[in-house]
Phi, psi and omega in degrees: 000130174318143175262134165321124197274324207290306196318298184321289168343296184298280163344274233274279178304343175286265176354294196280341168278012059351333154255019167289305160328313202245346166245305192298267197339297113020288199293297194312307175298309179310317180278176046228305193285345201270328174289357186273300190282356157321274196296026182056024177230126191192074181318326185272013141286336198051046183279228133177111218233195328279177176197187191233037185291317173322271181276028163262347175309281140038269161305311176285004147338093167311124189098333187307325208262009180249008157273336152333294177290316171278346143288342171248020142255328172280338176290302180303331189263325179294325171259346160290305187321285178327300169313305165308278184328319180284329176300294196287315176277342186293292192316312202261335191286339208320113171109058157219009186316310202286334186287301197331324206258325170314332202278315183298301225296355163270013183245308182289343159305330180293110159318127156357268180334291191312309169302314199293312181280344173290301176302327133329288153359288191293323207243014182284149186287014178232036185276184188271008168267334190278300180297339159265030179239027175248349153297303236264301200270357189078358182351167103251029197172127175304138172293143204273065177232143185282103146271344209222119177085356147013154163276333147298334172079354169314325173273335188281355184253342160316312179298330175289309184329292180288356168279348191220340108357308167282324169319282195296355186274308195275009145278318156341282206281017190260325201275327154344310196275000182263338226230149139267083194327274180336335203242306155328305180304300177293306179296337180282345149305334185259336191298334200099014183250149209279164171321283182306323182306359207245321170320290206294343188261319199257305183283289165290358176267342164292318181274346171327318189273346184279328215214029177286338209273320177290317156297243190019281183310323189258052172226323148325291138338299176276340181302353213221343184305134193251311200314310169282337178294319162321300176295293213246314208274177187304172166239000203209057026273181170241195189275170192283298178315332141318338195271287203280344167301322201263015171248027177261312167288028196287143144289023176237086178352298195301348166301003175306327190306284180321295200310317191270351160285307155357287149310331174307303207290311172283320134015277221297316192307301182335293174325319185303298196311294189288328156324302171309281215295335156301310176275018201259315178265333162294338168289302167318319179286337162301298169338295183301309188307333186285322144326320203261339170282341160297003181064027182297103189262352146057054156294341200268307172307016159280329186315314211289327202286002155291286194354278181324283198316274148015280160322308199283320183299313158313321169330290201277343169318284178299357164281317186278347184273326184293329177282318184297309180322280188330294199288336165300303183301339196278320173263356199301161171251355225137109188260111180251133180285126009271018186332206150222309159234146202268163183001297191219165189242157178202151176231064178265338174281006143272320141345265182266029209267061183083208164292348188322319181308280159344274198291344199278340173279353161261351187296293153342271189316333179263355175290318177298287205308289193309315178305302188299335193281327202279325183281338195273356192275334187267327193263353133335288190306312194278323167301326175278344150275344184294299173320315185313310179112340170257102177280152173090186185269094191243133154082235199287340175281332196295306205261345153270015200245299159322309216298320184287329183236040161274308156329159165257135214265321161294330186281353214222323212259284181276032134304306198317295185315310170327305170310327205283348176290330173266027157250184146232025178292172208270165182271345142306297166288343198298314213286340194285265152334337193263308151330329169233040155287335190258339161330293217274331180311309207289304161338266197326324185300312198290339189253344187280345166252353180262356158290301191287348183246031159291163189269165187240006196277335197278336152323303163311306174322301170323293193306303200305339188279353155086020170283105195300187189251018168286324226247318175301353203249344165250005160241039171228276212286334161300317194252357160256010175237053167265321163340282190294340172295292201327322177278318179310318203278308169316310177306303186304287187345289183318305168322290189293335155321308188300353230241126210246286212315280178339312186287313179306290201283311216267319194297334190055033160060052259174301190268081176275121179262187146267033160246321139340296189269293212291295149006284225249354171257345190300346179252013198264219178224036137229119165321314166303347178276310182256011150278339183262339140314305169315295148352289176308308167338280173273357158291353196273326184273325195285335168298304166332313166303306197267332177300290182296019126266022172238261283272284207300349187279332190265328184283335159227051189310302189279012159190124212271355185243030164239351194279007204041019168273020206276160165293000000 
């Protein structure tokens, strides 16, 4: 029998046409006005282009090209590390996934800021690594050392470490599951070749291409990041991207110019960035084919594979102390150096600590809003392809789904904004709207494969049963993928808590969050304030979290492979 024509349609074009709208487009127009006004045509300026004044504005920046060079050494050293390290511990753990990835998922829960200020806390020199060596070394007075701001930029690529490190691990072990490991795995063993050698020859050149796109989005990223660069990276220069925020919040409108050639500037690095890395894995991928014809069996590389492990475990050490700070500093009343813990506990600095209560409810709410519009947008989508007959992230979606978080989040962003000076829309939706340009991909990513690897046969059943296909889509296909909506809608959550630039740029600073306020107090003298944002900061995702692993447990308590605990 013909499948009903009207319905498919209607689904499969409302969804894709609403999110062309409301993200691609958006994305497009915004790079499009941030490359207008680079080149000096900026009508609501009464600017009238091009011309090239932007980037001699621009150019004459004390520092730039060398906060140039230090976003692309912190970037580039923040994701290869991370990457070596997620590779070399996936490689030593094999057959530990399901623990491996519980052990990530309350570091990948964690916001940026929130790790970046813990962590600051832990390795500043009057931090809880100093107080506890200052018995052992003799301190009486904090060591005269840039552990925090560093000129190098080291603490700021540590903190990306530990931030993307759990990403790439629990993508590790997603891509895994395409490949037959096992089997792969018993012939390079029976062939003489050692565990690593059989990752690095045999394994990883299959997952490069499943897990080129998500290294990409995080090498974009730290190359482009402001939030954390604030907090942990230099000041004298900062990084480029700190460089073009702060000539973006300048109060002289016309600094847009400089700011979107700037922005341009950060484009071209990133593209530089993913160029190395791309021409970084084909020299590798050569490297190996020349081993392997020398007949090299790299038995001796199993030894190296504690190195990661090692690693990680330091890794997850200096993480839980940077999350332990935060909730020690909200209460402390008084830290006296060398203590190790302080004088008195107090929850007075919860009390009298500002505004939190304000942000933590817009924070919610727009956290919510944004979540909520991104699940009805992927499950629209993925339903209406399944009517359709093309199921998954197909054509055009595969590449809006990239595009926001391949791009640097400045380059997209103060384009947006330009525009948003010829609306009137309020800075609460703009900020709304600015959350689920990025909100929805990361949705979309999370759902597109436990949608397609539903069985479908349990539709047909459904259908043979005289079930319409609205009533199959909420009391078959919502309710036996209610796990995984749930870790999506928990995943959005996390994402949109996180969003400094967007809240920032679309808010015209107007809109205070706890990502926002924790950012801008991270520089202040007291600490205790902005532990207490910070804090609320990760707790709001990791409650989300543990909500989306109780709902599906209890709502399907009686059929146990619904419950989503599985490894």
């Amino acid at each position: 029998m013909a499948r009903p024509l009207y319905p498919v349609i209607t689904l499969r074009l409302l969804s894709g046409t609403v999110i062309a709208t409301t993200v691609v487009l958006p994305v497009m127009l915004g790079l499009v006005h941030s490359i207008a006004a680079g080149f000096g045509h900026m009508p609501l300026l009464g600017v009238h282009g091009p011309d090239l004044d932007a980037w001699r504005v621009l150019l004459a920046q004390p520092g730039l090209w060398r906060a140039a060079a230090l976003s692309l050494w912190t970037g580039m050293a923040a994701t290869v590390i991370a990457l070596v390290l997620s590779l070399g511990a996936v490689a030593a753990l094999q057959g530990r996934g399901g623990a491996l990835r519980r052990v990530m998922a309350p570091l990948l829960a964690a916001p940026h800021a929130a790790v970046a200020i813990g962590l600051a806390f832990v390795i500043a020199p009057s931090g809880w690594i100093a107080r506890g060596l200052a018995p052992l070394l003799g301190w009486s007075l904090p060591p005269d050392l840039a552990t925090v701001g560093d000129p190098w930029g080291l603490a700021l690529t540590l903190g990306l470490v530990i931030k993307e490190v759990p990403f790439l691990t629990v993508v590790l072990l997603a891509a895994l599951t395409q490949i037959p490991l096992r089997q792969q795995m018993a012939a390079g063993r029976a062939l003489g070749y050692g565990r690593a050698a059989v990752w690095l020859w045999l394994l990883t050149p299959q997952l490069w291409p499943l897990i080129r796109l998500p290294v990409m989005v995080v090498l974009a990223f730290s190359v482009s990041v402001v939030d954390m660069a604030l907090i942990l990276g230099p000041s004298n220069p900062p990084t480029l991207a700190v460089m073009v925020a702060r000539l973006f919040t300048d109060p002289d409108l016309r600094a847009l110019l400089p700011a979107s050639a700037g922005a341009l500037l950060q484009l071209g690095l990133a593209g530089l960035a993913i160029a190395m890395l791309w021409g970084g894995a084909h020299l590798c991928g050569a490297l190996s084919r020349r081993a392997l014809r020398r007949g090299a069996r790299g038995r001796r590389l199993d030894a190296v594979l504690t190195v990661p492990v090692v690693a990680l475990m330091g890794l997850g050490v200096l993480a839980l102390l940077s999350l332990a700070a935060l909730g020690v500093w909200s209460v402390a009343l008084s830290w006296r150096w060398p203590d190790a813990w302080p004088d008195r506990l107090t929850l007075r600095t919860w009390q009298d600590g500002g505004d939190w209560p304000g942000a933590a409810w817009r924070t919610l709410w727009i956290a919510l809003a944004a979540t909520g519009l991104a699940m009805a947008l992927a499950i629209g989508w993925l339903e209406g392809g399944d009517r359709a007959g093309r199921p998954g992230l197909r054509g055009w979606m595969r590449a809006a789904v990239a595009l926001p978080l391949v791009l640097p989040q400045l380059s997209v962003l103060i384009g947006l904004s330009g525009l948003l000076l010829r609306t009137d829309i309020t800075p609460t939706i703009a900020v709304v709207w600015g959350h689920l340009l990025f909100v929805l991909p990361s949705v979309m990513i999370a759902l597109a494969g436990p949608w397609a690897a539903l069985d479908p046969r349990l539709d047909r059943a459904a259908a043979a049963l005289g079930a319409g296909p609205w009533r199959r889509l909420v009391r078959v296909k919502l309710s036996v993928l209610l796990a995984p909506l749930s870790l999506a809608a928990a995943l959005g959550f996390a994402v949109s808590v996180a969003q400094y630039l967007p809240t920032l740029f679309l808010g015209g600073g107007r809109i205070a969050t706890l990502t926002t306020e924790a950012v801008a107090l991270s520089s202040g003298s007291d600490r205790r304030v902005a532990a207490v944002h910070a804090s609320l900061q990760a707790g709001l995702p990791w409650l989300v979290y543990l909500a989306a692993l109780l709902l599906p447990a209890l709502v399907h308590r009686n059929r146990r492979d619904l419950r989503g605990d599985g490894a």
